[in-house]
C-alpha positions in Angstrom: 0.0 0.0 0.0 1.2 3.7 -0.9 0.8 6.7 0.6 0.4 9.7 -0.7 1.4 13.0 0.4 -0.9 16.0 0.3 0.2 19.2 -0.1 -1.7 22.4 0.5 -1.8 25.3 -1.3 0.5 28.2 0.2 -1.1 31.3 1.0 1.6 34.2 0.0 -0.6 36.9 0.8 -1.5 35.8 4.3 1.8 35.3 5.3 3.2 38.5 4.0 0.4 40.2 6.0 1.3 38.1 9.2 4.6 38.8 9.3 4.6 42.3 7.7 0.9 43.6 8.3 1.5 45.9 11.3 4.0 48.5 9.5 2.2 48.2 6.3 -1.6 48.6 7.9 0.7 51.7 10.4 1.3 53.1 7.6 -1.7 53.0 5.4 -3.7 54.2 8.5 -1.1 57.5 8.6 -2.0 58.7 5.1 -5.4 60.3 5.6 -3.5 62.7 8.4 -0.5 63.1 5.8 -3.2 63.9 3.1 -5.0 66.3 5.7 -1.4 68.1 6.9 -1.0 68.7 2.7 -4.8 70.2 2.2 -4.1 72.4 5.3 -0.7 73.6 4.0 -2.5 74.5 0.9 -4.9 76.6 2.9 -8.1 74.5 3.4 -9.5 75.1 6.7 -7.5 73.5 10.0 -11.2 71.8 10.4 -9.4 68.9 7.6 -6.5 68.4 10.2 -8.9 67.0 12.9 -11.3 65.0 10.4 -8.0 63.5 9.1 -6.5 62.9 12.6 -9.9 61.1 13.5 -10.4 59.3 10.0 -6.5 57.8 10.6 -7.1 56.2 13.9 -10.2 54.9 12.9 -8.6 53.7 10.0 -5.9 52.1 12.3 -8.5 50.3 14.3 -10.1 48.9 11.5 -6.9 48.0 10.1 -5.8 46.4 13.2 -8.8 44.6 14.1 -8.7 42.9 10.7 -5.2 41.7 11.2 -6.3 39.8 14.1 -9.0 38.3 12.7 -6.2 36.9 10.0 -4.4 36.2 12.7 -7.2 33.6 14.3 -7.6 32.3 10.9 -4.5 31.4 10.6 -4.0 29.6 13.6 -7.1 27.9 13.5 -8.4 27.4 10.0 -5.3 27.1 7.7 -3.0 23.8 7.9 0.3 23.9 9.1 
């Protein structure tokens, strides 16, 4: 009797976002405050500044939260 091996398909994209996902999700998260700091430099109203301050962070949680969630798939859905 032979046994075969299985092999499962590699996930490139989930790994690169495991091992590299917080600087890259860091800095996605930064650009609506460095897109607000350019619009108030140009001479929008400082009222940008705060909406992009507030639209990063929620951005970052967002961000953050769905890094976990790859996280638990990982460790509980995808083989080893």
């Amino acid at each position: 009797m032979k046994l075969e091996r299985v092999t499962y398909p590699e996930y490139s994209c989930i790994n690169f976002l495991l091992k590299h996902g917080w600087w890259v999700f860091g800095l996605i998260a930064f650009l609506p405050v460095i897109a607000a700091v350019l619009a108030v430099s140009k001479g929008i109203s400082a009222w940008v500044l705060a909406i992009g301050v507030v639209c990063g962070a929620v951005a970052y949680l967002l961000l953050r939260a769905f890094l976990e969630l790859i996280q638990v798939i990982a460790d509980f859905i995808l083989p080893r």
